[in-house]
matplotlib code that plots the C-alpha trace (Angstrom):
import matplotlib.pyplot as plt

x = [72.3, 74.9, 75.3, 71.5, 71.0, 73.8, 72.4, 69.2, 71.1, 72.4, 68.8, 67.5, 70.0, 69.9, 65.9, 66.6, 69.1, 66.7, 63.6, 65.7, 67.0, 62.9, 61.7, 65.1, 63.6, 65.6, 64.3, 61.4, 62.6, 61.8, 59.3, 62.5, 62.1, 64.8, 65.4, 69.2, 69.2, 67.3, 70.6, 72.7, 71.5, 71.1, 73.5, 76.7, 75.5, 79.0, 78.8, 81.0, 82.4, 84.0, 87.5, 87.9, 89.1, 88.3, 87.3, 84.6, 81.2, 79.2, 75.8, 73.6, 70.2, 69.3, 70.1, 73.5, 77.0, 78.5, 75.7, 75.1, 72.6, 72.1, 73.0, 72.9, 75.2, 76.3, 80.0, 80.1, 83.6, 85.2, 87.4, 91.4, 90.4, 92.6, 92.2, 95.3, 94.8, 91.9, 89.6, 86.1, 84.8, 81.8, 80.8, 80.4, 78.5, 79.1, 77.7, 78.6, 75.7, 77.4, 80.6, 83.8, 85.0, 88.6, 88.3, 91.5, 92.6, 95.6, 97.6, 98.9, 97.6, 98.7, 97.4, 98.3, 96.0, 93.1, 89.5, 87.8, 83.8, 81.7, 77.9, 76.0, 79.5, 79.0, 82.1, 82.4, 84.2, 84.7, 85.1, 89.0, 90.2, 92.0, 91.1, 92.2, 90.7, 90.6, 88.6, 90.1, 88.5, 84.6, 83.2, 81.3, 78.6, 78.8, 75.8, 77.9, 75.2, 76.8, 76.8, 77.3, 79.4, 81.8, 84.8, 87.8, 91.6, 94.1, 96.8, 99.5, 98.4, 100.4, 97.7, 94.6, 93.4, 91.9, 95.1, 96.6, 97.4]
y = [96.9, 99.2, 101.5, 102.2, 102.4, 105.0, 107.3, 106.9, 108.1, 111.2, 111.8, 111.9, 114.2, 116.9, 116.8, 117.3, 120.3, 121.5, 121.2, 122.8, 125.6, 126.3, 125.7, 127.8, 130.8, 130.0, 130.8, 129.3, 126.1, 127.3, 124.9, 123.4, 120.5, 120.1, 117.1, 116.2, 117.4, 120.9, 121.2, 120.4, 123.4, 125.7, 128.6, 129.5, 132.0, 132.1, 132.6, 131.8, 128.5, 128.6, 127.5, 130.0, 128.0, 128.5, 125.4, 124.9, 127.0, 127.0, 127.4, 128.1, 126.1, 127.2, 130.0, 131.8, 130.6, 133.9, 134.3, 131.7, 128.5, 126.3, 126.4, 123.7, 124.3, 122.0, 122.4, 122.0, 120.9, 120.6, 117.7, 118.0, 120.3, 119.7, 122.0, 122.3, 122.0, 124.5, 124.2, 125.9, 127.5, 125.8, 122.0, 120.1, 117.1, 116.9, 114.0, 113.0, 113.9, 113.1, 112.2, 110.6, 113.0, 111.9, 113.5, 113.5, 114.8, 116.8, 119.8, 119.4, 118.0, 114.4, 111.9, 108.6, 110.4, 110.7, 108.7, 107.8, 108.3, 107.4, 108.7, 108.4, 108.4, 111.1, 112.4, 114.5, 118.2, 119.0, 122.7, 124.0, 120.3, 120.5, 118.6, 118.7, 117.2, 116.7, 115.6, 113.1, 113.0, 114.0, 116.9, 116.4, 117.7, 118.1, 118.6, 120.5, 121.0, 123.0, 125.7, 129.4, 131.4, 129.9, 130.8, 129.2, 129.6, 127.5, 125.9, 127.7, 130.8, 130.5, 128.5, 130.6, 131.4, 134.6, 135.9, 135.5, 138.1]
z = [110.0, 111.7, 109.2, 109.0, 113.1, 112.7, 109.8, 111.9, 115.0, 113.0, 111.3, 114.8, 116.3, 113.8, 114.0, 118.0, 117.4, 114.8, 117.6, 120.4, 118.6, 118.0, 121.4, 122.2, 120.8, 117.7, 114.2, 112.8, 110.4, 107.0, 104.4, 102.3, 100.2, 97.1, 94.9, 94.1, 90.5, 92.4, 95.0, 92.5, 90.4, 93.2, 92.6, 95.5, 97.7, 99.6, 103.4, 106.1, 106.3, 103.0, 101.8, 99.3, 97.0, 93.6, 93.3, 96.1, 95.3, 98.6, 98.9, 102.0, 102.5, 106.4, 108.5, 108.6, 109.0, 110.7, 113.3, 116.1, 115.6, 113.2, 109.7, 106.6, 103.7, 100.5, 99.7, 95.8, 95.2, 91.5, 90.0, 91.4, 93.9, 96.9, 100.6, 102.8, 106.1, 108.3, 110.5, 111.4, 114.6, 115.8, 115.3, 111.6, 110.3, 106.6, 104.3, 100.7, 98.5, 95.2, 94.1, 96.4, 98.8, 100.4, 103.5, 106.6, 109.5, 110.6, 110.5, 107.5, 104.2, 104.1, 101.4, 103.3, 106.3, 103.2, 103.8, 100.9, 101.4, 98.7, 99.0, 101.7, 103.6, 107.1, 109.0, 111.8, 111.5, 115.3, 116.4, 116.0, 114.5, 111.4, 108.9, 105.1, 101.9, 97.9, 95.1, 92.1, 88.9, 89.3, 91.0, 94.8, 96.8, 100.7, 102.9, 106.2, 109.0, 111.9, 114.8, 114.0, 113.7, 111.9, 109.9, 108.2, 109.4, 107.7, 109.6, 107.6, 106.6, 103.3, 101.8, 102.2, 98.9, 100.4, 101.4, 98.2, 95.5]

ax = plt.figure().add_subplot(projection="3d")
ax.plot(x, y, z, "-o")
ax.set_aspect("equal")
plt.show()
């Protein structure tokens, strides 16, 4: 019974970021509607937010991760993918769509510090808290809803794929 009141709770808050950011003068919600086999075959657009790492394809469902407002994007990770530690301008909500996401906190990638969320699992990404996570053996899909803008600055610069050669 807790576990539904809760998803309930963060149903209902998204719909009332969604409404203010309309009555706001925010942009108009678009008419979206996608099955789970139709997201998991929507190709990566890219877009702020991103790890770059190879292995994380990310693909933008509502509005625009660099600009302010809201914005929905799924995080398509692969199998063995592990991110060192980062963390993100602007407010996160992620939830597991598929797979199991192992998902931790800190400034520094730390397995003992790992969560395991299966699906349906939600977890919090607050603004300028690093966080750090990895796949095991089968791919996963994230659904991140969050503020704009937004970027990505790892902990130790070392480890940003972007950077890299």
């Amino acid at each position: 019974m807790k576990t539904s009141r809760f998803m309930a709770t963060v149903a209902i808050a998204l719909a009332a970021t969604a409404a203010s950011a309309q009555t706001a003068g925010g942009p108009k919600l678009p008419d979206y509607a996608k099955t789970p086999a139709e997201l998991t075959a929507t190709p990566a657009t890219g877009g702020a937010g991103g790890s770059g790492n190879a292995n994380v394809e990310v693909v933008t469902i509502l509005g625009d991760a660099s600009k302010p407002g809201l914005y929905t994007q799924l995080l398509k990770v692969g199998a063995g993918a592990q991110i060192p530690a980062h963390h993100h301008d602007g407010d996160r909500v992620g939830t597991v769509l598929r797979g199991t996401w192992h998902f931790g906190y800190g400034s520094k990638f730390d397995k003992a510090k790992l969560k395991t969320l299966p699906v349906g699992s939600v977890y919090t990404e607050p603004a300028n808290e690093p966080h750090f996570a990895m796949t095991a053996n089968e791919p996963v899909i994230v659904m991140l809803t969050g503020t704009g803008p937004t970027d990505t600055v790892y902990e130790n610069p070392a480890d940003d794929p972007t950077r890299k050669p």
